[in-house]
NUVOVO-264761 format. One record per residue (C-alpha): residue number from 1; residue in three letters; x, z, y. Coordinates in Angstrom, 2 decimals, always signed. Example, Ala and Ser with C-alpha at 12.3 -4.5 7.8 and 13.67 -1.06 7.14 Angstrom:
// residues 2
+-----+-----+---------+---------+---------+
|   n | res |      px |      pz |      py |
+-----+-----+---------+---------+---------+
|   1 | ALA |  +12.30 |   +7.80 |   -4.50 |
|   2 | SER |  +13.67 |   +7.14 |   -1.06 |
+-----+-----+---------+---------+---------+
END
This chain:
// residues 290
+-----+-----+---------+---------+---------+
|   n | res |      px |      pz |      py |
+-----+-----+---------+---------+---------+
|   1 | UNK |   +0.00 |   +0.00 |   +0.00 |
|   2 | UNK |   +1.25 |   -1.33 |   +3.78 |
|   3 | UNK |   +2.60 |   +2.11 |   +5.56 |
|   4 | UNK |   +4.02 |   +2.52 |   +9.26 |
|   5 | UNK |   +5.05 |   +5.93 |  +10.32 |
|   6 | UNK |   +6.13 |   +5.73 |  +13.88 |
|   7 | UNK |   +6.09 |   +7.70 |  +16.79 |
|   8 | UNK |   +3.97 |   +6.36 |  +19.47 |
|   9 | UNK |   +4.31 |   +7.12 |  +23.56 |
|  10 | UNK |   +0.79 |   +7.44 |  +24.82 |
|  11 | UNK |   +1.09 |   +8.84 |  +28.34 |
|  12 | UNK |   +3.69 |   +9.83 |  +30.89 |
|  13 | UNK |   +6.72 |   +9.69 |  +27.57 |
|  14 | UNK |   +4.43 |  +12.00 |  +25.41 |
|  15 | UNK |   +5.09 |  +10.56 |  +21.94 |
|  16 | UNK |   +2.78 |  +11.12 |  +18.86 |
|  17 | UNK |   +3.26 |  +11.02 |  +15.29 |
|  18 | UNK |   +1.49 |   +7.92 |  +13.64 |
|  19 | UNK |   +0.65 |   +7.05 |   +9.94 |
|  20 | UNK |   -0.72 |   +3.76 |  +10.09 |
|  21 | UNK |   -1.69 |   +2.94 |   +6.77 |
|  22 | UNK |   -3.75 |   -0.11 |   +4.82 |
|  23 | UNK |   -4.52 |   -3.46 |   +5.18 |
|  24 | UNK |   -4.04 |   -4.34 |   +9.03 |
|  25 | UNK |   -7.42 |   -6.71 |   +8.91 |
|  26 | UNK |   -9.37 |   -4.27 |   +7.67 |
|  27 | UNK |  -12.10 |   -2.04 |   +9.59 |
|  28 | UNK |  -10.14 |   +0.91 |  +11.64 |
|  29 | UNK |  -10.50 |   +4.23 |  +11.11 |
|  30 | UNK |   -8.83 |   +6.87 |  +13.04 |
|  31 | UNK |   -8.73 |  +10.17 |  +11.72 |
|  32 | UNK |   -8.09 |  +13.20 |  +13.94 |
|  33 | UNK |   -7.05 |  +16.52 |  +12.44 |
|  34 | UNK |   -8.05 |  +20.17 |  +13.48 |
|  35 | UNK |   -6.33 |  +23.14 |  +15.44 |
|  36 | UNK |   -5.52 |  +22.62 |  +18.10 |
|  37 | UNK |   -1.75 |  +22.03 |  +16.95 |
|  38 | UNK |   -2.55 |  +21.45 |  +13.28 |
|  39 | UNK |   -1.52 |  +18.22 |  +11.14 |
|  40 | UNK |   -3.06 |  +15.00 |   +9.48 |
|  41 | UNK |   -1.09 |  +15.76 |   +5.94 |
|  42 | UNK |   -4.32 |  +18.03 |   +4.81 |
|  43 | UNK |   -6.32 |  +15.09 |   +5.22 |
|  44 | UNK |   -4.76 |  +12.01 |   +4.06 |
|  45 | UNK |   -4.09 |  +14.17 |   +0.85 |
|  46 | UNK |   -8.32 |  +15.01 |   +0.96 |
|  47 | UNK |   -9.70 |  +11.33 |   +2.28 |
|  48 | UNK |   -6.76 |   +9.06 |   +1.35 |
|  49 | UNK |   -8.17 |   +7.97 |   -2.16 |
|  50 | UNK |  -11.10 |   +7.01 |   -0.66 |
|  51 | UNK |  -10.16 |   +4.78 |   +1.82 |
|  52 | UNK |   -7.67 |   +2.82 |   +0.36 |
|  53 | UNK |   -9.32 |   -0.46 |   +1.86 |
|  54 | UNK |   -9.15 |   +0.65 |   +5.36 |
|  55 | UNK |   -7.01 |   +0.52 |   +7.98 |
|  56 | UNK |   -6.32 |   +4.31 |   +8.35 |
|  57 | UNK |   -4.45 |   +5.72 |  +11.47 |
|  58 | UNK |   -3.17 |   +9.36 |  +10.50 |
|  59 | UNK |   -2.37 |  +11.13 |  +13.96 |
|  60 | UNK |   -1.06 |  +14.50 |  +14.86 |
|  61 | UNK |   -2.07 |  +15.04 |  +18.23 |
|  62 | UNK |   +0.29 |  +15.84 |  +20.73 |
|  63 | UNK |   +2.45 |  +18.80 |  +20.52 |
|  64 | UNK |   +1.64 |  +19.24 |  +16.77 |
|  65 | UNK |   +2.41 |  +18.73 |  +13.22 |
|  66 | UNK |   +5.13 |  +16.09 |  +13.06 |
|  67 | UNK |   +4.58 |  +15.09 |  +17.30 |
|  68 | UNK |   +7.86 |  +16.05 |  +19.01 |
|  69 | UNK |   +7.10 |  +19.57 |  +20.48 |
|  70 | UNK |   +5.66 |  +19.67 |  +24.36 |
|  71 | UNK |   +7.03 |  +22.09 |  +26.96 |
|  72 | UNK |   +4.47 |  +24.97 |  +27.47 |
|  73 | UNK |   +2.00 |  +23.66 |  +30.68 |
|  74 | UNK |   -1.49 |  +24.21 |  +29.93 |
|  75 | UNK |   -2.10 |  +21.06 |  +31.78 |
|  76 | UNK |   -0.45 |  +18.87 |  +28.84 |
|  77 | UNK |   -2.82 |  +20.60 |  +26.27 |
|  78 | UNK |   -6.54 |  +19.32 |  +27.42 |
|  79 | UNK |   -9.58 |  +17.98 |  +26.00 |
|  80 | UNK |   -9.23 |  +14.68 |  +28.62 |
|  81 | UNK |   -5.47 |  +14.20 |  +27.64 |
|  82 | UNK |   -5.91 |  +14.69 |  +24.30 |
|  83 | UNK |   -8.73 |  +11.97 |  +24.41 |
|  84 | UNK |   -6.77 |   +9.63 |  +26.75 |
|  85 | UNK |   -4.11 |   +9.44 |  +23.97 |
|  86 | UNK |   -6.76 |   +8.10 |  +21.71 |
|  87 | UNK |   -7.53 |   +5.33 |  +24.40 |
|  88 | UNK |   -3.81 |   +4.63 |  +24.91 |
|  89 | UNK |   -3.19 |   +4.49 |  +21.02 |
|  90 | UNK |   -6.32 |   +1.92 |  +20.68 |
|  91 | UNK |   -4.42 |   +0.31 |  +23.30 |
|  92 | UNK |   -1.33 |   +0.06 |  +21.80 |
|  93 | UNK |   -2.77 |   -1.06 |  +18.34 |
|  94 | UNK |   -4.41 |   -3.91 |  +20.16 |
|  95 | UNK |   -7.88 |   -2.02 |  +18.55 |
|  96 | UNK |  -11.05 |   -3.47 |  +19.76 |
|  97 | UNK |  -13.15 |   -1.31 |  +17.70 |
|  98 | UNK |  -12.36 |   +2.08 |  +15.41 |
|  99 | UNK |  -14.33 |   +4.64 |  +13.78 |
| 100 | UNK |  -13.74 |   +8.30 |  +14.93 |
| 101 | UNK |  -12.94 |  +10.61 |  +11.51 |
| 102 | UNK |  -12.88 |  +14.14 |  +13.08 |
| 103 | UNK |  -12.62 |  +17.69 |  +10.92 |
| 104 | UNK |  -12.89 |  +20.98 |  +12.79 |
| 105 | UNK |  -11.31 |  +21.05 |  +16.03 |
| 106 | UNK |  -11.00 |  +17.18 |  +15.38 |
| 107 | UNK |  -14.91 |  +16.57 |  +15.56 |
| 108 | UNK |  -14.68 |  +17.64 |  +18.97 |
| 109 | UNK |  -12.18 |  +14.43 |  +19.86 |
| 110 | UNK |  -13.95 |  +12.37 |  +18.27 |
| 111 | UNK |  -17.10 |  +12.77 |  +19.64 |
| 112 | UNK |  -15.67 |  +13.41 |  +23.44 |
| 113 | UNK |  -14.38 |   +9.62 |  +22.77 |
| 114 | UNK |  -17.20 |   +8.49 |  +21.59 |
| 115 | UNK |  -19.20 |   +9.58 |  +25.02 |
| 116 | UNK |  -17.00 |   +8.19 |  +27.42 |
| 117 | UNK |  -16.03 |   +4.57 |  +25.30 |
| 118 | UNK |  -19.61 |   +3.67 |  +23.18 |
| 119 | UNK |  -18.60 |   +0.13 |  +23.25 |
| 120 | UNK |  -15.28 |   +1.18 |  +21.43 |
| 121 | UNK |  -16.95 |   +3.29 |  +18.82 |
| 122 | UNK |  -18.09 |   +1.58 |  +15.63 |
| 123 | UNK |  -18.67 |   +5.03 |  +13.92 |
| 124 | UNK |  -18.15 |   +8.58 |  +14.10 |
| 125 | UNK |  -17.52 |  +10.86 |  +11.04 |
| 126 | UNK |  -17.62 |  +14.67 |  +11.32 |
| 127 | UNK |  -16.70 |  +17.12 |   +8.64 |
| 128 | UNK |  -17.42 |  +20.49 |   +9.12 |
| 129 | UNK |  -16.48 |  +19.90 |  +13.13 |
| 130 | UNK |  -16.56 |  +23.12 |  +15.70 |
| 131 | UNK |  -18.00 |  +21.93 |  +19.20 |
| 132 | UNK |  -19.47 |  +25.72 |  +20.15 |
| 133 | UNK |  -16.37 |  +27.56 |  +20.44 |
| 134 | UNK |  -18.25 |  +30.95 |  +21.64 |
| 135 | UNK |  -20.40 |  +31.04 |  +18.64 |
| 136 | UNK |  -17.06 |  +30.57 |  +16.41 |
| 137 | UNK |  -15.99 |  +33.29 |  +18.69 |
| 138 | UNK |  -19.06 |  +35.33 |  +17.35 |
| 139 | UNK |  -18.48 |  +34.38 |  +14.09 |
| 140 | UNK |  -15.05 |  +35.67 |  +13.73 |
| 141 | UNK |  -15.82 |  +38.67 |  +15.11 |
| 142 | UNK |  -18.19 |  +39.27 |  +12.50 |
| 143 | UNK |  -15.42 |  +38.31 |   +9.75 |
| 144 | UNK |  -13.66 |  +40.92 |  +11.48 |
| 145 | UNK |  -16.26 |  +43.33 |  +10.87 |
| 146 | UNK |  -17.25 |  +42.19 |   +7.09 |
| 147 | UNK |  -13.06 |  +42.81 |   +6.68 |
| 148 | UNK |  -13.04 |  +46.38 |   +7.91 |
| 149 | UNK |  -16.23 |  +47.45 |   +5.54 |
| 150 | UNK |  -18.58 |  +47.70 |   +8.69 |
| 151 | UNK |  -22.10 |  +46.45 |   +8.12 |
| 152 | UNK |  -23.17 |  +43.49 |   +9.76 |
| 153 | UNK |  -26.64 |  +44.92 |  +10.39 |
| 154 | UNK |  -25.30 |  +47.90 |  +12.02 |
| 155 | UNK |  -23.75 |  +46.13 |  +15.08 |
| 156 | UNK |  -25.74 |  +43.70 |  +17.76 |
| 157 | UNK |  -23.38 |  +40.64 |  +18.45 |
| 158 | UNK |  -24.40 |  +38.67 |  +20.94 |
| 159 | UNK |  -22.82 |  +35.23 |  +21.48 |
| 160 | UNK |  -21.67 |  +35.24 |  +25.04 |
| 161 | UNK |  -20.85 |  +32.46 |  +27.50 |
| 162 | UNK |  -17.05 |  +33.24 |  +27.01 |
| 163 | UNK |  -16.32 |  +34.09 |  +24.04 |
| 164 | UNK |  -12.78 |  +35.17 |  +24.39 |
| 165 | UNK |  -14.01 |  +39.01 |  +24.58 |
| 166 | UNK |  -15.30 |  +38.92 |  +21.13 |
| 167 | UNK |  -11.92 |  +37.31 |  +20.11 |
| 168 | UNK |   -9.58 |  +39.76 |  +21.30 |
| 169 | UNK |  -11.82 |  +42.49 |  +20.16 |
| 170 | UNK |  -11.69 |  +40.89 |  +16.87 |
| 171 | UNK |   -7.95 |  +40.44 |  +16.73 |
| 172 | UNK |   -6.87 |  +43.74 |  +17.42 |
| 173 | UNK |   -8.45 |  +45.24 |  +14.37 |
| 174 | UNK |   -7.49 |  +41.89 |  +11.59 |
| 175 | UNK |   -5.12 |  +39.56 |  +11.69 |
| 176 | UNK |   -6.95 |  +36.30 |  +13.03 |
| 177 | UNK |   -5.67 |  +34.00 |   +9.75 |
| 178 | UNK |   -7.89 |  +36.45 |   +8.00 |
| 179 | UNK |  -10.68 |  +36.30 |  +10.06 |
| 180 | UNK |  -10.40 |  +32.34 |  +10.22 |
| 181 | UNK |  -10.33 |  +32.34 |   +5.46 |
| 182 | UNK |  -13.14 |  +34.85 |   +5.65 |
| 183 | UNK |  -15.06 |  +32.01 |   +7.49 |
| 184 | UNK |  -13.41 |  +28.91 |   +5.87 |
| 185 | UNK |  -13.02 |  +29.92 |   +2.07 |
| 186 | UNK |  -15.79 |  +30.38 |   -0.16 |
| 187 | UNK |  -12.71 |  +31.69 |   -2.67 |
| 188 | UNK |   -9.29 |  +32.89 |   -3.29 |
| 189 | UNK |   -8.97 |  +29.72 |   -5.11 |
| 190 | UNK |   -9.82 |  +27.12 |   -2.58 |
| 191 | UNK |   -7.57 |  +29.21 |   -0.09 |
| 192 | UNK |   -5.00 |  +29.02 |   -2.10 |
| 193 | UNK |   -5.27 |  +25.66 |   -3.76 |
| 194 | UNK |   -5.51 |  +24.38 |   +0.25 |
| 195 | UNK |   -2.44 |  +26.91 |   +1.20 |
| 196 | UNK |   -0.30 |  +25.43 |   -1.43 |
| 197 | UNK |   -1.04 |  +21.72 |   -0.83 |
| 198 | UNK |   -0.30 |  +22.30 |   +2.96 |
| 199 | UNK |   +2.80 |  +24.62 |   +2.20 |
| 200 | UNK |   +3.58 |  +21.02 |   -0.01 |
| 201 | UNK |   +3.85 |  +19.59 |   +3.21 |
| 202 | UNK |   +6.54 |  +20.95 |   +4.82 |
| 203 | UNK |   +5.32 |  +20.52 |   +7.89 |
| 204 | UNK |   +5.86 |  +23.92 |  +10.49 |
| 205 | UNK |   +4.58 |  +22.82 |  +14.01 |
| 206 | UNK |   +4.63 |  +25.00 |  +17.31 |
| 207 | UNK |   +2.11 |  +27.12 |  +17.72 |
| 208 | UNK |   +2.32 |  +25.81 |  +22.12 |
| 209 | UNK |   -1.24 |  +23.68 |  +21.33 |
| 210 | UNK |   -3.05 |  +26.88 |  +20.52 |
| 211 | UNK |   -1.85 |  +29.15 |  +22.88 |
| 212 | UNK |   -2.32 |  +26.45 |  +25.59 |
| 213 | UNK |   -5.56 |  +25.71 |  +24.57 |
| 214 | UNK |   -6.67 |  +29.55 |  +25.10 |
| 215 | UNK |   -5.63 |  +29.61 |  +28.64 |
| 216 | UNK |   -7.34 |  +26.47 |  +29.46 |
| 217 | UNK |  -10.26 |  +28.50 |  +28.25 |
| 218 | UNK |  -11.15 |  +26.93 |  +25.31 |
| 219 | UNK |  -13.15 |  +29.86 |  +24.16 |
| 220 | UNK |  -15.55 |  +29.15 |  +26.85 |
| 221 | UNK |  -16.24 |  +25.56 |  +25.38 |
| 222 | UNK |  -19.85 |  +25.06 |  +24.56 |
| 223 | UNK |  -19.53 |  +20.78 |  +24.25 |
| 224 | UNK |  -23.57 |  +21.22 |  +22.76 |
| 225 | UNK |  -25.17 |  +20.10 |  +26.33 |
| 226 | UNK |  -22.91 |  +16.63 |  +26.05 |
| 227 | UNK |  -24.39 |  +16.13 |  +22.25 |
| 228 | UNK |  -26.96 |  +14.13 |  +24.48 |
| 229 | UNK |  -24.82 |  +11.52 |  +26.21 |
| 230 | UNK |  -23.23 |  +10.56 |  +22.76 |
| 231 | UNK |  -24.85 |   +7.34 |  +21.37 |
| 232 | UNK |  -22.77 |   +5.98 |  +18.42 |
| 233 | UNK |  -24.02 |   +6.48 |  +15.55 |
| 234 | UNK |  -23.02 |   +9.40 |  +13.99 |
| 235 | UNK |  -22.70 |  +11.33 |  +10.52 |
| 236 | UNK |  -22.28 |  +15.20 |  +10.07 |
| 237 | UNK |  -20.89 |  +16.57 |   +6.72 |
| 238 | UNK |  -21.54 |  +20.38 |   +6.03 |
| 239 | UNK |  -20.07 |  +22.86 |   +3.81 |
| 240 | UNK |  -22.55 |  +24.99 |   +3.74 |
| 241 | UNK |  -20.30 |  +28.17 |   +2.88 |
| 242 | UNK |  -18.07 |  +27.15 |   +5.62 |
| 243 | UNK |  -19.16 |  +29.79 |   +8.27 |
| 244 | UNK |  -16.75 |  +28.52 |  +11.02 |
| 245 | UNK |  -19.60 |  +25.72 |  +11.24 |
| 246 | UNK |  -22.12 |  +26.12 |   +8.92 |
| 247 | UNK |  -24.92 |  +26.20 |  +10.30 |
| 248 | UNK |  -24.30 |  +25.74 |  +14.38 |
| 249 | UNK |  -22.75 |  +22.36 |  +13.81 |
| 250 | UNK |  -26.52 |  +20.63 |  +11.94 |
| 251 | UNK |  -26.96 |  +20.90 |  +16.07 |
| 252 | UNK |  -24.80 |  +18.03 |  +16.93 |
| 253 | UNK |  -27.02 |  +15.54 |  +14.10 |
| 254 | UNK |  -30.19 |  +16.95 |  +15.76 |
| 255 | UNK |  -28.73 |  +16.21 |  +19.19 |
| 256 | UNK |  -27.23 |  +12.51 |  +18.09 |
| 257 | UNK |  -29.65 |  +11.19 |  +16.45 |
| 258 | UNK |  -27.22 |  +11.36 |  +13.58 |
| 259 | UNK |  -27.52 |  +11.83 |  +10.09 |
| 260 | UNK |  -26.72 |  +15.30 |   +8.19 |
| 261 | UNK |  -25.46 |  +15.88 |   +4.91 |
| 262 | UNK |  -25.25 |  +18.98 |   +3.43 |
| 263 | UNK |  -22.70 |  +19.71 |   +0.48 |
| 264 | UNK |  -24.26 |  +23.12 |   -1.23 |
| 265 | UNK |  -20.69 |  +25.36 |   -2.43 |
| 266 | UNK |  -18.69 |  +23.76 |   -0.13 |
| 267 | UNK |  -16.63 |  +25.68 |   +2.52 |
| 268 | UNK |  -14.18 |  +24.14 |   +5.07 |
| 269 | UNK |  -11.69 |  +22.06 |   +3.05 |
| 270 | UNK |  -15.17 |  +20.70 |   +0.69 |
| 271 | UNK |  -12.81 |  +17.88 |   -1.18 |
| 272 | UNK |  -11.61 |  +21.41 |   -2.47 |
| 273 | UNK |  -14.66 |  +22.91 |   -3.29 |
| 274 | UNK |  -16.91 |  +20.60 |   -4.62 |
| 275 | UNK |  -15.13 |  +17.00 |   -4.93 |
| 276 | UNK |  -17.32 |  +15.41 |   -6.56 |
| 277 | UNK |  -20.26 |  +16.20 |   -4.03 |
| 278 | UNK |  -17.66 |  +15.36 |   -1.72 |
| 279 | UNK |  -16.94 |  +12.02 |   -2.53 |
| 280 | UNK |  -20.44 |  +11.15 |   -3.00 |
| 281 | UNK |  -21.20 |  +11.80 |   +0.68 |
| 282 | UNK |  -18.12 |  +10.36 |   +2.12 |
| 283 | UNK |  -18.32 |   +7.46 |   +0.53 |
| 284 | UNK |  -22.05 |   +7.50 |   +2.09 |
| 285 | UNK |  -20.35 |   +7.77 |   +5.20 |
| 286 | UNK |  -18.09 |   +4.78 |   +4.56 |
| 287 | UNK |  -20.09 |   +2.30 |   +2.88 |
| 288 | UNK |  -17.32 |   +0.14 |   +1.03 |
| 289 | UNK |  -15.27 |   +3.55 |   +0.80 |
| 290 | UNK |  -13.72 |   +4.27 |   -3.36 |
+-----+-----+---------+---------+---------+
END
């Protein structure tokens, strides 16, 4: 199978990491990893078998994964210029078209693209994407709680219009990779089958995405009023054991007009999980998909 791994400049000499992969005729699809700061590897080893007739564009977005590292200015890690490297990487592809494959924080991309370049858009994909980041907030703090042996029922949590309250609270009493498996894992299994295909990877990025991220105030990102102005047409996957977006994120079908697929057992990773539910849906999603 064709593969070009380059690294691409997108805007002002920020490079990105590129995986350009499959037939160069065939339909685009871009896929766009979660984090912020995390890496495509996870997901060309989940997705990769299936789209083996595409022309699939593995990026790690700026400052992470396999990216060359960025200096620490929240004003390099934003929404807008993490969605203006998309257009400058269609660009530079000569792309008319490509569908948007976003997981997690990736969803988020994706559909932010979509909005502001319809005509660009042949498709957006979402599994399990986060687009209410105060409600995540909520729902770690509730991990938090379930970790500590406090019952749920005995504490009001109310999700607030900044959620990065709850968070702190949260993270002074667990350490937040536990709160974030509570959510994501429905088992010690998948967490550890997932943790052992991305310790495979050998990939260590800066954690500068992240922290950037939280003082640009990402915990105050509620994207669910701009669900309206997105008009490609969309599909949501679901794990619906993954609590980090199970069940806030059936919003973003309602709000699309999109179409929602549940995958019952399923958490965050669901090619884990339940594979061959999994492939049934993606391939759904991508008609002409393995």
């Amino acid at each position: 199978m064709r593969e070009e791994i380059d690294l691409i400049v997108v805007d002002d000499g920020v490079e990105v990491y590129l995986e350009d992969t499959g037939p160069k005729d065939a339909p685009a699809i871009v896929v766009l990893h979660g984090g912020p700061g995390g890496s495509s590897y996870a997901l060309r080893e989940g997705f990769g078998e299936y789209l083996e007739d595409f022309r699939v564009l593995y990026l790690d977005q700026r400052g992470g994964g396999r990216s060359p590292a960025l200096p620490e200015e929240p004003q390099l890690f934003t929404i807008d210029a993490l969605v203006e490297d998309l257009f400058h990487l269609r660009d530079h592809l000569g792309l008319d078209t490509w569908t948007l494959l976003g997981h997690g924080f990736g969803g988020l991309l994706a559909l932010d693209y979509a909005r502001r370049s319809p005509e660009t858009t042949e498709q957006v994909l979402l599994v399990n994407p986060w687009t209410n980041f105060p409600w995540l907030a909520g729902q770690l703090y509730r991990a938090s709680l379930a970790l500590r042996g406090i019952a749920q029922h005995d504490v009001e949590v109310e999700v607030p219009q900044d959620g990065t309250g709850l968070l702190q609270e949260a993270f002074a009493h667990v350490e937040p990779k536990a709160a974030f498996d509570k959510l994501m894992f429905p088992s010690q299994h998948s967490r550890m089958e997932y943790e052992w295909m991305a310790e495979g990877s050998t990939v260590v990025g800066a954690d500068t995405p992240g922290r950037m991220f939280v003082l640009n105030g990402l915990w105050r990102l509620d994207y669910t009023p701009f669900l309206l102005e997105v008009h490609a047409p969309t599909m949501v996957l679901l794990g619906t054991l993954d609590a980090s977006s199970y069940p806030e994120a059936q919003t973003i079908a309602d709000l699309t007009g999109g179409h929602l697929e549940l995958i019952e057992g399923a958490g965050h990773y669901p090619w884990i999980d339940q594979p061959y539910a999994f492939s049934e849906v993606f391939q759904n999603g991508f008609p002409g998909a393995r």
